[in-house]
C-alpha positions as CSV (number, residue, x, y, z in Angstrom):
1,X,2.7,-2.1,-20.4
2,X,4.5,-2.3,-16.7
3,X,2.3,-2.1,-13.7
4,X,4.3,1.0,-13.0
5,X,3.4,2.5,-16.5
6,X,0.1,1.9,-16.1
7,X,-0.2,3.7,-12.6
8,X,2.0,6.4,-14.1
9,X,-0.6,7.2,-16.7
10,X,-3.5,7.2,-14.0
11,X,-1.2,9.6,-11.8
12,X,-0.5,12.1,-15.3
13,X,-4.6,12.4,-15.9
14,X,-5.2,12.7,-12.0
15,X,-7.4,9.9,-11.7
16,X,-7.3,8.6,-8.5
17,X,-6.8,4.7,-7.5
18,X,-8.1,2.7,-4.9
19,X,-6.7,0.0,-3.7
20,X,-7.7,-3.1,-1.6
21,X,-4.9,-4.1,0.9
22,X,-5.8,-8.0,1.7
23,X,-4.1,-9.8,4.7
24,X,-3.9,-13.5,4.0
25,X,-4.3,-13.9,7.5
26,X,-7.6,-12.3,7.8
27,X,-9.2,-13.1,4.4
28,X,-9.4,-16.7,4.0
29,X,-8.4,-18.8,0.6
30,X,-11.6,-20.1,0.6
31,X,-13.5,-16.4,0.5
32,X,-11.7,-15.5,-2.3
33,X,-13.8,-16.9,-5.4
34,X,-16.8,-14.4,-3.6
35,X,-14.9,-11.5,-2.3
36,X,-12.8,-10.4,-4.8
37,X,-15.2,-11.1,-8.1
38,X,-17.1,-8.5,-6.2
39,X,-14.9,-6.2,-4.6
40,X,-13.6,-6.0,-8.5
41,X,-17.2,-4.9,-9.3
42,X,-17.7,-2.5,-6.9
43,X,-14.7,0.1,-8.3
44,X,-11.5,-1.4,-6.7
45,X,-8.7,-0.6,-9.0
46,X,-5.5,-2.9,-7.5
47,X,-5.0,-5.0,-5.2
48,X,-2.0,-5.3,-2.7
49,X,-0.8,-8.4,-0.7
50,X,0.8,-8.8,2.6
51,X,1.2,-8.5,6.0
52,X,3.7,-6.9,8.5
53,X,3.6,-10.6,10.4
54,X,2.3,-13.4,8.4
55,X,1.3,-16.6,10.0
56,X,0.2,-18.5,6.4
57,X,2.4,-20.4,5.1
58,X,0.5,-20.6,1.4
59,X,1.4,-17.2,0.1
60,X,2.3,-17.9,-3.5
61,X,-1.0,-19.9,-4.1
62,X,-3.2,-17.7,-2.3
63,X,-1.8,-15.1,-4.4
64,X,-2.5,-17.4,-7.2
65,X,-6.0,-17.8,-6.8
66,X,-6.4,-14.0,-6.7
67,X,-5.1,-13.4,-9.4
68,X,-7.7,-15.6,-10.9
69,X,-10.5,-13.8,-9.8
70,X,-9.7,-10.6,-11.4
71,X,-8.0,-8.7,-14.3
72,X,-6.9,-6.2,-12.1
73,X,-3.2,-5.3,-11.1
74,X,-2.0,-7.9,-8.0
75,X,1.0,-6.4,-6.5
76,X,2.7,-7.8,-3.6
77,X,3.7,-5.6,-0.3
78,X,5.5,-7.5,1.0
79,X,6.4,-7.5,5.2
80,X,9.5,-9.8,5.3
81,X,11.5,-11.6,2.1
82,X,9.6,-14.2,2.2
83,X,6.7,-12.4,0.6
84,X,7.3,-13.4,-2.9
85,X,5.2,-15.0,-5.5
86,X,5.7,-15.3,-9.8
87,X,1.9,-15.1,-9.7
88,X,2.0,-11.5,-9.2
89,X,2.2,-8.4,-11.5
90,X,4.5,-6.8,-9.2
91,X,5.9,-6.0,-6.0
92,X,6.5,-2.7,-4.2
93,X,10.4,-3.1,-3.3
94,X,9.8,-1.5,-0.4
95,X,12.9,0.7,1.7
96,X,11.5,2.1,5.1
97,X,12.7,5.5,4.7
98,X,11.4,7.2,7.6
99,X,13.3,4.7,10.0
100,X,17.1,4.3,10.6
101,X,17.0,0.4,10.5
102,X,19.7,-0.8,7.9
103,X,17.7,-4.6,7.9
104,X,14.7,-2.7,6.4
105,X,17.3,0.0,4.0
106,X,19.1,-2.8,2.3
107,X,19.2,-5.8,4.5
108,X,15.9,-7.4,3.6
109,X,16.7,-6.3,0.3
110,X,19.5,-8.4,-0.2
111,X,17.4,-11.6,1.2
112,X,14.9,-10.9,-1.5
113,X,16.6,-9.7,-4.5
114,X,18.3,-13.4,-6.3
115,X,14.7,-14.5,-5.6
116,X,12.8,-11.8,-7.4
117,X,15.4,-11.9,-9.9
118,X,14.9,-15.6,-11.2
119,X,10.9,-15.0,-11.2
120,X,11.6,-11.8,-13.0
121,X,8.5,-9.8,-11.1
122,X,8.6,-6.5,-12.1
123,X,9.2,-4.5,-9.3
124,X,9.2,-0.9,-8.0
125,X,11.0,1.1,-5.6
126,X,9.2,2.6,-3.1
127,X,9.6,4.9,-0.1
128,X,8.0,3.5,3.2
129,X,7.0,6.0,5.5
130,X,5.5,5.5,9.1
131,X,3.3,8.2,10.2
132,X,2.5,8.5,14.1
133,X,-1.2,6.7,14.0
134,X,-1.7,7.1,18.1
135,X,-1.1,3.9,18.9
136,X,1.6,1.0,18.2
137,X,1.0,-0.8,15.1
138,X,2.1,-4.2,13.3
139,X,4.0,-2.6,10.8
140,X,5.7,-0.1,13.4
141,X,6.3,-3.2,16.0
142,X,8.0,-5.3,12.8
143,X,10.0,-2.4,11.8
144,X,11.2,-1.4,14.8
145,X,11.3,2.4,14.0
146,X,10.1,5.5,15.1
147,X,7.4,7.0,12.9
148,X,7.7,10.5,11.6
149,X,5.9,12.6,13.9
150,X,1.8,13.8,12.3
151,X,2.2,17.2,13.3
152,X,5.9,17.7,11.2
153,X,5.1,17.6,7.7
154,X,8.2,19.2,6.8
155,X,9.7,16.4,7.6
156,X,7.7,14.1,5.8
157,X,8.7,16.2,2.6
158,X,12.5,16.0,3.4
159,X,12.2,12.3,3.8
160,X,9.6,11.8,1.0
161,X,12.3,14.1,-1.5
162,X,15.2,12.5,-0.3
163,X,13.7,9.0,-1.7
164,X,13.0,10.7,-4.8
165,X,16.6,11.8,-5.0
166,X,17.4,8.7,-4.0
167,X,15.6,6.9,-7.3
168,X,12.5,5.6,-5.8
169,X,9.5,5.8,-7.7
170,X,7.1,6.1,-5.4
171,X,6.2,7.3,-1.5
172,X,4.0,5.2,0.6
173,X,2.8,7.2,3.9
174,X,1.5,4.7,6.0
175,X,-0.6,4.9,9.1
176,X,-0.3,0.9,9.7
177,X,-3.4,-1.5,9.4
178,X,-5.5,-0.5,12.3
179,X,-4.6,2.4,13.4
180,X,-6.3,5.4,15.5
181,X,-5.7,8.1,13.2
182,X,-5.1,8.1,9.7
183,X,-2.2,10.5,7.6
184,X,-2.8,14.2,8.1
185,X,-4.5,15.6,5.2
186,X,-1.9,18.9,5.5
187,X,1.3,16.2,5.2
188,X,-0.3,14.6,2.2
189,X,-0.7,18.0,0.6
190,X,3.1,18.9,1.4
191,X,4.5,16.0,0.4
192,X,2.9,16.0,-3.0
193,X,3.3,19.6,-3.4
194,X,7.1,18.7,-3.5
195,X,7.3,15.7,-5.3
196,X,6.3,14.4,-8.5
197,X,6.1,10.7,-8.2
198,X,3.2,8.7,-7.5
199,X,1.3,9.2,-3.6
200,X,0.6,6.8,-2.0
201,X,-1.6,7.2,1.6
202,X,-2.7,4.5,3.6
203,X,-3.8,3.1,6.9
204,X,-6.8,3.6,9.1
205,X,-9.1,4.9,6.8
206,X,-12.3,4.1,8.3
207,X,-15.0,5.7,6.3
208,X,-15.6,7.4,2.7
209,X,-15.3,10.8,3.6
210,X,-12.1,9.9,5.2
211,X,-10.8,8.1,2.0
212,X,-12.2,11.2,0.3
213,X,-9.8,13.6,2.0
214,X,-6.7,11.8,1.1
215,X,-7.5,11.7,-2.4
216,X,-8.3,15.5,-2.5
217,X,-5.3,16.1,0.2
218,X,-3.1,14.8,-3.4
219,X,-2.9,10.9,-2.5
220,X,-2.7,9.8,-6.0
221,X,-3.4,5.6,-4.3
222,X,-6.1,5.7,-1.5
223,X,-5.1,1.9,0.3
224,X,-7.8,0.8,2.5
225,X,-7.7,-3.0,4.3
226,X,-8.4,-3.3,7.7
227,X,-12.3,-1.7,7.5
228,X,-13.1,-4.3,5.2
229,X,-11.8,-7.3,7.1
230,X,-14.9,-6.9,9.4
231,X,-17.9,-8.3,7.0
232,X,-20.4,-5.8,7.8
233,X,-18.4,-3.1,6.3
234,X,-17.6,-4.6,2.9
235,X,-21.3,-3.2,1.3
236,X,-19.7,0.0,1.8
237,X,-16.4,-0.8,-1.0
238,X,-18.8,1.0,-4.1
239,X,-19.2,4.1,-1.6
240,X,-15.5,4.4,-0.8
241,X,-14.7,3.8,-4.6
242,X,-17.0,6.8,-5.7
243,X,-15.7,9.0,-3.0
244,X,-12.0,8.7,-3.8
245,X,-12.7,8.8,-7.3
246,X,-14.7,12.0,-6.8
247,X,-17.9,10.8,-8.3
């Protein structure tokens, strides 16, 4: 089964996934034997790589040595071309739709493709979507794009259907790892009420009841990263698991 069937399947029953964005940056090789052994226990369903601006220069080990920590889906989302590794499940072939930027439309694309090709990762198309967060974030600096505004959801659902039309097979509305606010509950619920491919919602979720909302709002992937780069807040992984799984 593709990564992309099995998160299908999740989506069809309405179970809800939640999913550990890591920064190789911030979480160190040597912290993975520990962390992610027990971030799997704790109710983490998949994990995602990458960084808008990565300093490393180990990525396809470190992806490695995740991927033998756990039996759980590694899937690479990936900030430049460069972010590639055969050690993965998959990898979110990301096209920034919210932006005008033809680098991160096709450009990137291009770079990456051969690449992917010859370590034949699975991947799967998915529609990028800055949201305004209330402040200027990595992944809005690196795109160089304006985010769609949090107060228009309409046009959230015009971009988000247009990708859909467009063949992707999933929507990613993204905040950006630390932001100030996260993605409107009333956009999440308008986007999903017009499309039916997989929702994802991400960045600046900062507490259960937030990660909660997003899954009830119709976020059918609840991302979280950022919070749990700060050690103190990684006890809290079971409580965010049980909230966006509803139990």
């Amino acid at each position: 089964m593709s990564i992309y069937q099995f998160i299908s399947e999740k989506v069809q029953k309405n179970d809800k996934l939640f999913t550990l964005l890591i920064d190789p940056d911030r979480l160190m090789p040597e912290q993975i034997d520990d962390f992610i052994p027990f971030t799997d226990q704790n109710g983490v369903d998949l994990f995602l790589i990458g960084s808008s601006f990565l300093m490393s220069d180990f990525f396809d080990s470190y992806v490695a040595r995740i991927k033998q920590n756990t039996d759980k889906p590694v899937i690479i989302f990936p900030g430049n071309p460069s972010q590639v590794s055969r050690n993965a499940d998959a990898l979110l072939f990301l096209s920034v739709i919210s932006g005008r930027n033809p680098e991160h439309l096709i450009g990137s694309h291009v770079q990456a493709a051969p690449v992917i090709h010859q370590m034949k990762l699975e991947t799967i198309p998915t529609g990028y979507m800055l949201i305004e967060s209330g402040t200027l974030t990595a992944a809005r600096f690196m795109n160089n794009s304006l985010p769609v505004p949090r107060d228009k959801p309409g046009l959230a659902v015009a971009h988000a259907l247009a990708g859909q039309y467009l063949g992707l097979k999933m929507i990613y509305l993204e905040a950006g790892s630390g932001a100030k606010l996260s993605v409107p509950p009333e956009m999440i619920a308008a986007v999903k009420k017009h499309i039916n491919i997989p929702l994802i919602a991400g960045g600046g979720i900062k507490n259960p009841e937030e990660a909660a909302e997003k899954a009830a709002s119709g976020a059918d992937i609840v991302v979280v990263g950022n919070h749990f780069e700060k050690e103190k807040n990684r006890g809290q992984i079971r409580q965010f698991s049980q909230a966006i799984h509803g139990n």
